[in-house]
VEXDREN-2710 file (C-alpha; in Angstrom, 1 decimal):
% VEXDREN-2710
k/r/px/py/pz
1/UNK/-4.3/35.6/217.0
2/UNK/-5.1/36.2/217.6
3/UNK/-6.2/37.8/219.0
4/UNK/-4.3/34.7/219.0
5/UNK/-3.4/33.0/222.3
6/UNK/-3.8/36.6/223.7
7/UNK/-2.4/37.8/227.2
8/UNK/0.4/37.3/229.1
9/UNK/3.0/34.6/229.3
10/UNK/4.4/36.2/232.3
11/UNK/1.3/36.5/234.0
12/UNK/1.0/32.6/234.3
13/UNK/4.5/31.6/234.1
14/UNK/6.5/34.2/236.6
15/UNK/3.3/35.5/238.7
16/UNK/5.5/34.1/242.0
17/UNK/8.4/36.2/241.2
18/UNK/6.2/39.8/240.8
19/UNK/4.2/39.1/243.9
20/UNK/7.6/38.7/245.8
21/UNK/8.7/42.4/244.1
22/UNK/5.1/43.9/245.3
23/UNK/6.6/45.7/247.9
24/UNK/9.2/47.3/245.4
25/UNK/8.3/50.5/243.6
26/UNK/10.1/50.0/240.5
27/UNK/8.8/48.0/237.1
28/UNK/10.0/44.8/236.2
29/UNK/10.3/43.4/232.9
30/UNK/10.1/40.2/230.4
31/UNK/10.5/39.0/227.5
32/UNK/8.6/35.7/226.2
33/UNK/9.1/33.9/222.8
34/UNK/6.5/30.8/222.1
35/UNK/5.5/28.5/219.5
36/UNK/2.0/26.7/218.8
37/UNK/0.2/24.7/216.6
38/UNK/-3.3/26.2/215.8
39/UNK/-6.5/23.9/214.1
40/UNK/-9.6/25.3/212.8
41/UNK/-10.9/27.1/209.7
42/UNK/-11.7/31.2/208.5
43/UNK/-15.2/31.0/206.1
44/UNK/-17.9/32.9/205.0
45/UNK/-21.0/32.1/203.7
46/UNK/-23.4/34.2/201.7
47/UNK/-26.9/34.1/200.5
48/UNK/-30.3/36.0/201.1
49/UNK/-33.9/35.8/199.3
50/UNK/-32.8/38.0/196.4
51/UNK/-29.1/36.8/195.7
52/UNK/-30.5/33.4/194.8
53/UNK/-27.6/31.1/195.0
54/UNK/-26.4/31.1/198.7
55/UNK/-22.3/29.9/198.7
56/UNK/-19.9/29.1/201.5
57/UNK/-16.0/28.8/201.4
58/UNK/-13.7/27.9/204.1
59/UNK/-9.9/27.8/204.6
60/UNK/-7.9/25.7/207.0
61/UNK/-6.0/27.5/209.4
62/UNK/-4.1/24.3/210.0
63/UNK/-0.1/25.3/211.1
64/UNK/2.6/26.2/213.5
65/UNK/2.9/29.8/214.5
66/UNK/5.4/31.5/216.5
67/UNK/5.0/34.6/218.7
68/UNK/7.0/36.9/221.2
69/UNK/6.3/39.1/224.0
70/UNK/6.8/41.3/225.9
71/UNK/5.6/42.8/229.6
72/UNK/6.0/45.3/232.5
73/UNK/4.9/45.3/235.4
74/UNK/4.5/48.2/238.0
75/UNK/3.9/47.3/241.6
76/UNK/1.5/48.6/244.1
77/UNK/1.1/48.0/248.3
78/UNK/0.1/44.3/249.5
79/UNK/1.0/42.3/246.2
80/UNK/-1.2/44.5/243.8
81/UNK/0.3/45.8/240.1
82/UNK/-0.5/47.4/236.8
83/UNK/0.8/44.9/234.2
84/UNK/1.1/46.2/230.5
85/UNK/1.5/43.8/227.9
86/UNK/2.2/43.7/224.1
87/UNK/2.5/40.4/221.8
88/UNK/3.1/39.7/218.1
89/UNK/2.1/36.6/216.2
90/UNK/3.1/35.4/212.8
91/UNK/2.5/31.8/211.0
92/UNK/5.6/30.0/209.7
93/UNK/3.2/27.9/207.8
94/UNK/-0.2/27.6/207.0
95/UNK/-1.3/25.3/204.3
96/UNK/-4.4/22.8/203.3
97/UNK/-7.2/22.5/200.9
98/UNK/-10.1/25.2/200.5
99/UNK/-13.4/24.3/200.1
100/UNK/-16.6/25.9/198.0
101/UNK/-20.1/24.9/198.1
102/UNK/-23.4/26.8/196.3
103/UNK/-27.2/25.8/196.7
104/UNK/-30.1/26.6/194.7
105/UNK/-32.7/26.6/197.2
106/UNK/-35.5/27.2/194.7
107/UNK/-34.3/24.2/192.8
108/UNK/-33.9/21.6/195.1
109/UNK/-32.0/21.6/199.1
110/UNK/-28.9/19.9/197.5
111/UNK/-25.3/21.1/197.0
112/UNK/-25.5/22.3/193.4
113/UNK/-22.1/23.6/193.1
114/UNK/-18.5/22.3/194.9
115/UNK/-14.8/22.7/194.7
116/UNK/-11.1/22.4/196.1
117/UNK/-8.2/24.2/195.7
118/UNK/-4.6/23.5/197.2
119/UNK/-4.2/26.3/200.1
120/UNK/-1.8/28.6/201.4
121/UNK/-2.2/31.2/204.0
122/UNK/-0.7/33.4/206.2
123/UNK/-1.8/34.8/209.9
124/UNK/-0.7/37.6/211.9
125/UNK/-1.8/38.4/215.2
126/UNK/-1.0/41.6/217.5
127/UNK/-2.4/41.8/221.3
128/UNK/-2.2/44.8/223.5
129/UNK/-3.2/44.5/226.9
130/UNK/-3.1/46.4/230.0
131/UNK/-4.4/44.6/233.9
132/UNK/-4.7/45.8/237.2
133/UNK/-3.7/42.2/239.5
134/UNK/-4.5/41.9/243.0
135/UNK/-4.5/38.8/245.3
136/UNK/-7.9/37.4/245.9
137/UNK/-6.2/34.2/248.4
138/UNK/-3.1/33.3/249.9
139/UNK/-1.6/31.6/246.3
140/UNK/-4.3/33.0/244.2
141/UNK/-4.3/36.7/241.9
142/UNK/-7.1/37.8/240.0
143/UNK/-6.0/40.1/237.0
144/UNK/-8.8/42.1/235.2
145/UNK/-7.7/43.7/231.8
146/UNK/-8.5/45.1/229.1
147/UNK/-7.1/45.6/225.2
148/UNK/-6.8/45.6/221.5
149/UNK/-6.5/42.8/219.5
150/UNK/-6.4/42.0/215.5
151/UNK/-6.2/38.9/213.7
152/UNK/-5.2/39.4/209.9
153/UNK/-5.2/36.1/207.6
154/UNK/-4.4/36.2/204.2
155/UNK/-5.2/33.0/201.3
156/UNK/-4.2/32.1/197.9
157/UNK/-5.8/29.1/196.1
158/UNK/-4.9/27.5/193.3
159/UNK/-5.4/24.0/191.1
160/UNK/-9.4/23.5/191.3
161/UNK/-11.1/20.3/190.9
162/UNK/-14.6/19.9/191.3
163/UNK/-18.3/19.5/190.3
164/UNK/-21.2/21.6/188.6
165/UNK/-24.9/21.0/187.8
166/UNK/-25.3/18.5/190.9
167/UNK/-22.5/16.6/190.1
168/UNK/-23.2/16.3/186.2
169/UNK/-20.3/18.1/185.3
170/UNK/-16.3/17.8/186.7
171/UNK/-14.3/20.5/186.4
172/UNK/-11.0/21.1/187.1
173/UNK/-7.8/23.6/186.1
174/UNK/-4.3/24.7/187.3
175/UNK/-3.0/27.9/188.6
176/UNK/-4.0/30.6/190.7
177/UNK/-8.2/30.2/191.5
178/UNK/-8.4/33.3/194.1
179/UNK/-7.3/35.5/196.6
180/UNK/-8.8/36.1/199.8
181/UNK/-7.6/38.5/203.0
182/UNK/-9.9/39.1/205.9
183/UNK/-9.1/41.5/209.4
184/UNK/-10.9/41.2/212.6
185/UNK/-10.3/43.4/215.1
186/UNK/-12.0/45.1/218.3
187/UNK/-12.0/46.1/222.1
188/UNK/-11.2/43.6/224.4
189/UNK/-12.5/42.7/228.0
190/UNK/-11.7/39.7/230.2
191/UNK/-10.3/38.6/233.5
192/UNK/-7.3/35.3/234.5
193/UNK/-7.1/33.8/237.4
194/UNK/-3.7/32.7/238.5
195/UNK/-2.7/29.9/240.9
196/UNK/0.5/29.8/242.3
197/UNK/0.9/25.8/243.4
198/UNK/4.2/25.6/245.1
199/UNK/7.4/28.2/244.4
200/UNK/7.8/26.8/241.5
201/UNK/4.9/25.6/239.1
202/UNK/1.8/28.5/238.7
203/UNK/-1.8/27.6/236.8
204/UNK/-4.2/30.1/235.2
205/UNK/-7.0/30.2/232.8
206/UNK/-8.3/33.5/231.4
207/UNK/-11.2/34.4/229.4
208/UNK/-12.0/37.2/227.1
209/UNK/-14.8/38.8/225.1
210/UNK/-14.9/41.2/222.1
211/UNK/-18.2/42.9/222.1
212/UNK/-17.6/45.7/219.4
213/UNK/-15.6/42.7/216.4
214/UNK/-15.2/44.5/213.1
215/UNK/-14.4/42.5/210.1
216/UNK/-13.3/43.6/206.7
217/UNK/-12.3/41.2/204.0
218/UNK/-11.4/41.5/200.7
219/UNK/-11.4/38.5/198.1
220/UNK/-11.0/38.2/194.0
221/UNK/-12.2/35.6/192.4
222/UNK/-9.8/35.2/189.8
223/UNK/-11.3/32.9/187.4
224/UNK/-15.0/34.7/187.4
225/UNK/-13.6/38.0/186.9
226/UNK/-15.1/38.9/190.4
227/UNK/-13.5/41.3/192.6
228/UNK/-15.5/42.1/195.9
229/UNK/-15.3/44.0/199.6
230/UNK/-16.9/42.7/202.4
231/UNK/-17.5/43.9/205.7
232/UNK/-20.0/42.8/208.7
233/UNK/-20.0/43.4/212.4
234/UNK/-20.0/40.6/215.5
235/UNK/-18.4/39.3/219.0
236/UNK/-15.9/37.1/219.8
237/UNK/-14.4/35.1/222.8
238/UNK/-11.0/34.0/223.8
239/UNK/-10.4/30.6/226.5
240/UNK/-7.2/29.6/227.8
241/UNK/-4.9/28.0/230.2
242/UNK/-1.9/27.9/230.7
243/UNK/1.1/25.9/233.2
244/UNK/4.3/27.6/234.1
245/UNK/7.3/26.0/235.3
246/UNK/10.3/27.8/237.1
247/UNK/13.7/26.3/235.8
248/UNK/15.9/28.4/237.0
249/UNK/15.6/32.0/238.5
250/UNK/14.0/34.4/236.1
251/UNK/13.9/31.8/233.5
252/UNK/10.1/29.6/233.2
253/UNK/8.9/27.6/230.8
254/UNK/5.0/27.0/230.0
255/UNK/2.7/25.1/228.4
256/UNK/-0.8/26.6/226.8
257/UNK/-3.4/25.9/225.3
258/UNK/-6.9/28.0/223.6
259/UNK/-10.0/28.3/221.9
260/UNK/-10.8/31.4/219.7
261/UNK/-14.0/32.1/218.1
262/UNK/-14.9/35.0/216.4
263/UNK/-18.0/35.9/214.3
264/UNK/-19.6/38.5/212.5
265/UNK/-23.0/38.2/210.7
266/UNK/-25.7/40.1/208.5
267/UNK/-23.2/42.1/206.6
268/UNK/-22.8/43.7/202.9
269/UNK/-20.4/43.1/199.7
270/UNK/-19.7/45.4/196.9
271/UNK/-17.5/44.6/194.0
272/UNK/-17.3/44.2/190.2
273/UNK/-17.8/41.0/188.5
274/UNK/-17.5/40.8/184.5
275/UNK/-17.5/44.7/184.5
276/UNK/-20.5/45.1/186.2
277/UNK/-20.3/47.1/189.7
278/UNK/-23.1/45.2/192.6
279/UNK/-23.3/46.2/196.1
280/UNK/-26.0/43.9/198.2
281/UNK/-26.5/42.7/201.7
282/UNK/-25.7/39.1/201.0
283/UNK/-22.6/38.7/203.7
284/UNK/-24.5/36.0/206.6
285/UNK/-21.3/35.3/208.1
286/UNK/-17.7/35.9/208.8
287/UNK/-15.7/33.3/211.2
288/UNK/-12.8/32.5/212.2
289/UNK/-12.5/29.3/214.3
290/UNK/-9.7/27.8/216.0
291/UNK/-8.1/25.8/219.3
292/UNK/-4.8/26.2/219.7
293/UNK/-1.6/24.5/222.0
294/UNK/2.2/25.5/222.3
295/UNK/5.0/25.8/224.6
296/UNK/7.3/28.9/225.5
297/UNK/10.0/30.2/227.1
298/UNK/9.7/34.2/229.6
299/UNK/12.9/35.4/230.8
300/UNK/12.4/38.2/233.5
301/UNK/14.8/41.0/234.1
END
């Protein structure tokens, strides 16, 4: 994701096998397929002194995702390598109930305004990393690397049930409610330490920031006739760790687990509702949210 689970399977998984090759000059290669099970939400929430009624929505991004992988690495003298890796993402399924909540501040603190609708969503993820690795102990690498990484999630909503006027008035319809897609995407910067305990298990955790996040989102509100643009600007950071397990030469399996957050705030939304065009500075936040745990499989070649 995502920016997803970014980096390398084969950096925690096969690291013993590429340290043994560090005296070679040619690449080696993998390929890694993995599936994981992700928890957490997308929202936005707007509102400023002028808008009047400040709103926030939220999806679940609640579902099992797959992803492959794949690496190369190019050795250098005393266990050192330039390690260039690429990996795709995609949801299989995604699915929940969407949330909606207004306030009229200048009324009173309470929610004025809620709602669900039934959820489905889709997430892609694509990760491009390159990592200069170099031993830092006996059984211990440190890879620094850098990247690109872009998260793209994509909602429909339908059936709404919910409340008006502070409860006073239930509503509640069938069929499509909205449409909302949103992309974040920037630089990446970060650093994994890997472990080699024994010759066949290696441990490694790996952190990453995004300094420069862009996010672009685009949502129509069906129902309210309101079709809008959004856009705002923000950081994120990426935690993970992973075990690898050798079964058999040039064959590991691995366990992993992550935490993704990513953030954008003080942004602006254009659009059309009824007819009428509007363009104000009412985005205060774009997030997506999520932890994440799977399992996978690197051959090496």
């Amino acid at each position: 994701m995502v920016a997803i689970l970014e980096g390398s399977l084969l950096a925690s998984c096969c690291c013993a096998a590429e340290t043994l090759r560090a005296s070679e000059s040619t690449p080696s290669y993998s390929i890694a397929g993995s599936v994981w099970r992700s928890q957490g939400s997308l929202e936005f929430e707007l509102g400023n002194d002028e808008f009047g009624t400040w709103s926030k929505v939220e999806w679940p991004l609640n579902g099992l995702l797959g992803g492959i992988e794949g690496d190369v690495v190019w050795p250098f003298d005393a266990g050192r390598a330039l390690v260039v890796s690429i990996r795709y993402g995609h949801s299989f399924s995604m699915d929940g109930t969407s949330q909606d909540w207004d306030w009229r501040p200048w009324e009173r603190p309470d929610v004025s305004d809620y709602s669900e609708t039934d959820s489905s969503g889709d997430l892609q993820t694509i990760d491009v990393r390159v990592g200069f690795r170099f031993p830092i102990g006996r059984t211990v690498d440190l890879q620094l690397l850098t990247g690109y990484s872009r998260s793209s999630i994509d909602f429909e909503d339908q059936n709404l049930t919910g409340s008006y006027d502070y409860g006073q008035t239930p509503i509640s319809y069938q069929g499509p409610v909205d449409t909302y897609s949103a992309a974040f995407s920037g630089l990446c910067l970060g650093g994994e330490v890997v472990a080699r305990a024994g010759d066949k298990l290696t441990l490694s955790a790996r952190v990453e920031t995004i300094l420069n996040l862009s996010v672009s989102a685009d949502g129509d509100w069906i129902r309210r006739g309101n079709h809008f643009e959004q856009e705002a600007n923000g950081t994120g950071l990426t935690v993970s760790g992973r075990m690898g397990y050798e079964i058999r030469p040039h064959v590991a399996v691995a366990a992993e687990a992550g935490w993704i957050s990513q953030t954008a705030r003080n942004g602006g939304q254009h659009g059309t509702q009824d007819g009428l065009s509007y363009d104000a500075d009412i985005v205060r936040e774009i997030s997506l949210q999520y932890i994440t745990a799977g399992i996978g499989v690197v051959v090496e070649f």
